[in-house]
Each structure stands twice: as structure tokens, then as C-alpha cells.
TORTORGU-472257 format. One record per residue (C-alpha): residue number from 1; residue in three letters; x, y, z. Coordinates in pm, 1 decimal. Example, Ala and Ser with C-alpha at 12.3 -4.5 7.8 and 13.67 -1.06 7.14 Angstrom:
BEGIN
<node pos="1" code="ALA" px="1230.0" py="-450.0" pz="780.0"/>
<node pos="2" code="SER" px="1367.0" py="-106.0" pz="714.0"/>
//
This chain:
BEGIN
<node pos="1" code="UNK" px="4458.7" py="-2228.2" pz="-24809.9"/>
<node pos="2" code="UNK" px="4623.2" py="-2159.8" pz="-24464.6"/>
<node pos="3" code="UNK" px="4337.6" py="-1957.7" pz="-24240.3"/>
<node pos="4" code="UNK" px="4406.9" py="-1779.2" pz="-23895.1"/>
<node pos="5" code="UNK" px="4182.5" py="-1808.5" pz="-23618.0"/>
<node pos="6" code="UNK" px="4118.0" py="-1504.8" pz="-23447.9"/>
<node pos="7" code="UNK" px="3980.5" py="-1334.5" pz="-23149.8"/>
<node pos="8" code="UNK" px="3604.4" py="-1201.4" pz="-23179.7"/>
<node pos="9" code="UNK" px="3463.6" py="-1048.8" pz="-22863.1"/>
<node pos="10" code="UNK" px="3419.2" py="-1392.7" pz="-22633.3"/>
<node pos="11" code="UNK" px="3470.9" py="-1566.0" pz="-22874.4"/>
<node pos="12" code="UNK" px="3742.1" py="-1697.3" pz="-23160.2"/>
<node pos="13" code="UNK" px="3680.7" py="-1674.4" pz="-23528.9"/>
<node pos="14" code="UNK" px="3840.1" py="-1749.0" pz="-23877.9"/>
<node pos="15" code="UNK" px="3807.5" py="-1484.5" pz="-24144.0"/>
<node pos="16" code="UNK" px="3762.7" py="-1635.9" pz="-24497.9"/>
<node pos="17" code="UNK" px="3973.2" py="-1450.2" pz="-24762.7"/>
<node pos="18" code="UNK" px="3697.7" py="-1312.6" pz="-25041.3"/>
<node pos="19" code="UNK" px="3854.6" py="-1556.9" pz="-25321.5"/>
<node pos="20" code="UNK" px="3711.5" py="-1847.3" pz="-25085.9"/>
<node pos="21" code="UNK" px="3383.8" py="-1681.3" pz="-25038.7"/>
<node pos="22" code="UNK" px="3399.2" py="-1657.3" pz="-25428.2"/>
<node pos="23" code="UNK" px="3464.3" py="-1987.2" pz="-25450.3"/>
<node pos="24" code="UNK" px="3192.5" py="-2103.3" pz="-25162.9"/>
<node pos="25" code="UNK" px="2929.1" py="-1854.2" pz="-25332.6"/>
<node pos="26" code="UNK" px="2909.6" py="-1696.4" pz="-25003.5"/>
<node pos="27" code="UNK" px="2815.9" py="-1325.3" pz="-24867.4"/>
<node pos="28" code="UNK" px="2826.0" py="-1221.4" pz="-24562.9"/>
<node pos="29" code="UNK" px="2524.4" py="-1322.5" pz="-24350.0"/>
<node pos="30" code="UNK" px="2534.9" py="-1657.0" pz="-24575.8"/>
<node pos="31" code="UNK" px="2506.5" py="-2000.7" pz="-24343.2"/>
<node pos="32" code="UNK" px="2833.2" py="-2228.6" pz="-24391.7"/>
<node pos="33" code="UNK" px="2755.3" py="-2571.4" pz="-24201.0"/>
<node pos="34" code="UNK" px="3074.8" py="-2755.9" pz="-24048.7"/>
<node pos="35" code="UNK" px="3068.8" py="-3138.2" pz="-24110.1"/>
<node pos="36" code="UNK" px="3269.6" py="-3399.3" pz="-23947.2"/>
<node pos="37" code="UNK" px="3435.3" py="-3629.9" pz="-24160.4"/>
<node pos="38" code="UNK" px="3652.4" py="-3931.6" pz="-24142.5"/>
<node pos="39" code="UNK" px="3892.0" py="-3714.7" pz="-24296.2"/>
<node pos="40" code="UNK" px="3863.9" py="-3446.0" pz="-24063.4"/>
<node pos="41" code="UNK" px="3621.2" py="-3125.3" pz="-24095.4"/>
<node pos="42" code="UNK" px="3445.4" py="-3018.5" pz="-24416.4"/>
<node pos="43" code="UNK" px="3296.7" py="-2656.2" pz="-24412.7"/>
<node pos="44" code="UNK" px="3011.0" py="-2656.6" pz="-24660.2"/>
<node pos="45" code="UNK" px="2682.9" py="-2438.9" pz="-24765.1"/>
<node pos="46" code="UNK" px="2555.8" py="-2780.9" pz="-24805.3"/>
<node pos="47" code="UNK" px="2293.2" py="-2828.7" pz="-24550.5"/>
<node pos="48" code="UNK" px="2257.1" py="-3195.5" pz="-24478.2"/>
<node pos="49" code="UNK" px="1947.8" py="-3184.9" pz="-24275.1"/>
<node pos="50" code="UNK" px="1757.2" py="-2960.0" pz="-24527.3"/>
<node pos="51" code="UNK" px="1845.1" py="-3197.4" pz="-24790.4"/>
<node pos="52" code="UNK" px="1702.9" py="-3505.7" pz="-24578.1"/>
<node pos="53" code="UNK" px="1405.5" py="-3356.3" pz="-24539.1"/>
<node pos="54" code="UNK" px="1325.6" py="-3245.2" pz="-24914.4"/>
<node pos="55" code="UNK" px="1404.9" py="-3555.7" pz="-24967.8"/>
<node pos="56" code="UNK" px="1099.2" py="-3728.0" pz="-24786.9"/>
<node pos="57" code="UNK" px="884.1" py="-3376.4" pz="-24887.9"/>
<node pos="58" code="UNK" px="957.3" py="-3524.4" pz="-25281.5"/>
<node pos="59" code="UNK" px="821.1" py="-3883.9" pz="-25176.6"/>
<node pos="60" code="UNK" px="509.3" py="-3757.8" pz="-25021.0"/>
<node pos="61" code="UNK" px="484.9" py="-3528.1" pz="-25332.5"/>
<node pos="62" code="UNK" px="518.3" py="-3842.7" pz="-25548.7"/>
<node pos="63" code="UNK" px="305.1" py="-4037.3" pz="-25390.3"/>
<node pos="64" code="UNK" px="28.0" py="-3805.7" pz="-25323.9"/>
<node pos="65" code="UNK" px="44.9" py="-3660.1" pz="-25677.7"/>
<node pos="66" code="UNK" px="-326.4" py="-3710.9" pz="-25716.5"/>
<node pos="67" code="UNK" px="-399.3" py="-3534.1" pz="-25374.5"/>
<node pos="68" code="UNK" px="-192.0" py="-3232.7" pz="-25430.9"/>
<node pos="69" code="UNK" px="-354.0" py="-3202.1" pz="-25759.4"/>
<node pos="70" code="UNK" px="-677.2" py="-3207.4" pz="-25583.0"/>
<node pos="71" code="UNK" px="-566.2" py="-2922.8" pz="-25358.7"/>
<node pos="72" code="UNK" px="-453.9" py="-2681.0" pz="-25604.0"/>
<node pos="73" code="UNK" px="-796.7" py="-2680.2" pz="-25806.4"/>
//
């Protein structure tokens, strides 16, 4: 898919055709993260950082099980 970059205010801009938001299972006001990749750029909702961190928030919740039990009595 071959997108434009355009002028908005100060700065430039691409405007994503609706069958990519579709496809992205984006709205407007939606968060699309840019990654770099060996291969070049990959625009994603994927939010690497937010998954990084749930990812230690799951450990602590594993090992702590008995503790968070604890806390919602």
C-alpha cells in the first residue's frame, strides 16, 4: 500500500486509508507505535514497552501468588 506524506500545520503527516485502519483495528485517537527494524520500519499497535513490563507484573504475580491472595481477603 503506497501512502503520501503530507503537510499538517508544522508538521508532515501520512493519512492511513480506512481499509488499513480496518486492518490495524485502529480509530482515530488510537496509539500506532513505529518500530525500527532490520528490515526497515514496522508501524504497529503493538506496544513493546507495555508488553515488557506485564511481563515482569506476571512474574511477581506468580511468585507472590500467596501474598496477593493475602491482600484480596
Amino acid at each position: 500500500m503506497k501512502l503520501k506524506i503530507t503537510a499538517i500545520g508544522n508538521s508532515a503527516g501520512v493519512i492511513l486509508p480506512k481499509e488499513l485502519l480496518a486492518r490495524l483495528r485502529l480509530d482515530k485517537g488510537d496509539e500506532l507505535y513505529a518500530l525500527e527494524t532490520p528490515d526497515g520500519i514496522r508501524l504497529t499497535t503493538y506496544d513493546p514497552d507495555f508488553a515488557a513490563k506485564m511481563e515482569v507484573a506476571e512474574r511477581i504475580m506468580r511468585e507472590r501468588r500467596g501474598l496477593l491472595r493475602k491482600l484480596a481477603e
